[in-house]
N, C-alpha and C positions, 0 to 999 in steps of 0.2 A: 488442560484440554482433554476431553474423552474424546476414544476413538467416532471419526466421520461415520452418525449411523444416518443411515433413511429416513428414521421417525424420530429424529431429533427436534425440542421444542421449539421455538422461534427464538433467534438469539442464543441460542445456549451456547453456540461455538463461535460466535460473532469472533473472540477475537484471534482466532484462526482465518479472518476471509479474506485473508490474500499473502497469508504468511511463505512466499514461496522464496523468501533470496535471504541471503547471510552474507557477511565477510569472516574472514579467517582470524580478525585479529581481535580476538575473544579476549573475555576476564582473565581466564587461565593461561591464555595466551599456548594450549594443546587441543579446546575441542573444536571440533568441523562444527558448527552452526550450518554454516551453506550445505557443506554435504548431508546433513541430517536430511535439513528441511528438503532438500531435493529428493531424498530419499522416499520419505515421506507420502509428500504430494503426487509423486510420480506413480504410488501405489493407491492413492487415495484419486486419481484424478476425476475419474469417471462417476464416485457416486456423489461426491463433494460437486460436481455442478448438478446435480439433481436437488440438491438441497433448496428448500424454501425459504430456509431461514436466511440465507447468505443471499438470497433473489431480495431477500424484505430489508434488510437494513444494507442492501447497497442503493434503495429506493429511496430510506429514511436519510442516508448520507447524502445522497444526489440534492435531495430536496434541500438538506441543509448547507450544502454548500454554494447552491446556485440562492439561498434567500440570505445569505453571510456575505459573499462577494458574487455576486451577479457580474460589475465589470471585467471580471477572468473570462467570462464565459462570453464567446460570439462566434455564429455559427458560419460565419465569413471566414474568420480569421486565423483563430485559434487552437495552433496547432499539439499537440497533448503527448506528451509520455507518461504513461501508464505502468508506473515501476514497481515490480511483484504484482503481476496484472491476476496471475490467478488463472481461473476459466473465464473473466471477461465479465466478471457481474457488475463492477463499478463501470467498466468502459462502457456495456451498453447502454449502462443510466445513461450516461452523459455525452455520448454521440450525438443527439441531436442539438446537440447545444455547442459545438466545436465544431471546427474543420475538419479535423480530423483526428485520429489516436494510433497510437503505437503503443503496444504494450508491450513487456519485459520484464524477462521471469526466466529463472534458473532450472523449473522443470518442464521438461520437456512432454509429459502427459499433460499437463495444465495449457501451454502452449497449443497444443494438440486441438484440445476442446472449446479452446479458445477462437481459434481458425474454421475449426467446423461450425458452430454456431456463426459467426459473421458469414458463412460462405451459403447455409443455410438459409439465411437471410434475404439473399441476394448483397451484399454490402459489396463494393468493392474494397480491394485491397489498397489503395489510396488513401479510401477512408476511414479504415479499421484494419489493424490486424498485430499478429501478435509473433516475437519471435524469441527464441531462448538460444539464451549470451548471458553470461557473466559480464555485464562492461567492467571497462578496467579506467575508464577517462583519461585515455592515453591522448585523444586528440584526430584520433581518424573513426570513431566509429559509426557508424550510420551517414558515412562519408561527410563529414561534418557537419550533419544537419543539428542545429538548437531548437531550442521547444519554448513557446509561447507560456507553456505551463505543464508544469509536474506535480503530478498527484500519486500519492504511495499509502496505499490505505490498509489501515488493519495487520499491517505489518513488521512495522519498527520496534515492535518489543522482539521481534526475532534475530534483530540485528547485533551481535552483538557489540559492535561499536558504530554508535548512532553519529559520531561525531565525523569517521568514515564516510558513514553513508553520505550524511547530508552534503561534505563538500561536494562527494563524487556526483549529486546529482544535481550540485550550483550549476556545474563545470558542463551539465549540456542545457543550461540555461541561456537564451538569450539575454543580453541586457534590459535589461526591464522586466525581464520573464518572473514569473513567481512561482516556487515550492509551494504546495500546499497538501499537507499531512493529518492524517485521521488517526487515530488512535486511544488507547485506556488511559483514561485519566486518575494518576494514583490518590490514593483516597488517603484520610488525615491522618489514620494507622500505620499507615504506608503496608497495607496488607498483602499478600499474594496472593494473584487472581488463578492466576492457571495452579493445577496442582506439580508437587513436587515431580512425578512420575512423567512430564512432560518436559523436565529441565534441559534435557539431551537435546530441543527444536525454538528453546525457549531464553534468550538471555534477560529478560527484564519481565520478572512474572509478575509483580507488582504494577507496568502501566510506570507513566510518568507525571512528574508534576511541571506548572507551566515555565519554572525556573530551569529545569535541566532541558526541556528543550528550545526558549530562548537561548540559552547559553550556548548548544550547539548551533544555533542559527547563528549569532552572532559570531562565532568562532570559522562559522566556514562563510563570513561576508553580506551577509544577507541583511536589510534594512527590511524600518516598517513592519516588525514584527507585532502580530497580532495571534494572541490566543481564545477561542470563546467554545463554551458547550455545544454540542451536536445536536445530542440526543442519548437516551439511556438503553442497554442490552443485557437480557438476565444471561451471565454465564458462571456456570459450574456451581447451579442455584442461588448467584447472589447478583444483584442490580449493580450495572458500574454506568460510571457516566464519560464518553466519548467526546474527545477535543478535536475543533479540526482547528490547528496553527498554520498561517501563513509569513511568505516573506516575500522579500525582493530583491533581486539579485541589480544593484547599480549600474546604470549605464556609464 
């Protein structure tokens, strides 16, 4: 990743747009992933939602996920957690097309601009808003509310154990509810995307292939597994190709 500039080209940091939450239980099982990337973000808040590039491919995503699985999406129903919401570029895609969103995110400047922009809006906070929590899927949080569907976008290469992550966000799924995940799709070299000098924010620099993340879907319960192409994002001048995977959590 290079640092969040101004006149950065379309895409170029794509897979940074929403990298705000980690867990603790790394490769190494010594670096802070979560504390980096909150670090991070929290000093990066303000110019990171100025960016265009991160407004265009949460438009390019929105559209590919509502022409991939449209039955997720209804604006009666469908109620949304928005995990590593970021400043809210993926949420406001996809607000008119759900009931509502919550987002959730481990920095709290991200959080911030996140709130200001829907409050900006006129939105109410019913329908949109954003709060920063580490959940922990202990079973009380959000006073037991489940989600119709969870989406965590551009993220999970920062996670460093996806396999964590994914139960922890079965577990505020309703039955029937679906995950559904954006992300670098690793390429045949299995190359690294992000550079080395970003490893400190970054546990999966290479993006994934659709084997490893079946595997953690199926590991933390999830049915109906489906992987297919996004759409493509030039970063750190080379083209990658973006997966959105979905699943289903059993009734």
């Amino acid at each position: 990743m290079s640092e969040e500039r101004a006149d950065a080209p379309i895409t170029e940091h794509a897979d940074h747009a929403h990298g705000h939450v980690g867990h603790n239980h790394n490769h190494n099982h010594t670096h802070d992933y979560a504390g980096e990337n909150q670090k991070h973000y929290d000093a990066t808040a303000q110019q990171y939602d100025a960016r265009q590039d991160v407004q265009e491919l949460a438009r390019r995503l929105r559209e590919a996920m509502i022409k991939t699985h449209p039955s997720l999406f209804d604006e009666e129903h469908t109620t949304v957690m928005d995990y590593a919401c970021g400043t809210g570029a993926l949420s406001r895609e996809l607000s008119p097309y759900v009931k509502s969103i919550l987002g959730v995110d481990i920095s709290q400047g991200m959080v911030d601009q996140y709130n200001t922009r829907v409050s900006n809006q006129g939105i109410s906070p019913e329908e949109m808003r954003a709060v920063c929590v580490e959940i922990k899927g202990n079973g009380d949080e959000f006073e037991g509310v489940k989600f119709d569907l969870i989406t965590c976008s551009m993220s999970y290469h920062h996670f460093s154990s996806t396999t964590d992550t994914t139960k922890l966000l079965t577990s505020f799924l309703k039955p029937g509810g679906s995950l559904l995940i954006v992300d670098i799709m690793k390429d045949e070299q299995g190359q690294d995307v992000t550079p080395e000098h970003y490893k400190h924010i970054v546990a999966h620099r290479g993006g994934f292939a659709e084997s490893e993340i079946r595997g953690v879907f199926e590991e933390s319960g999830l049915s109906d597994f489906l992987f297919t192409p996004a759409t493509k994002a030039k970063m750190h001048g080379r083209e990658v190709s973006i997966f959105i995977a979905t699943g289903k959590k059993p009734f």
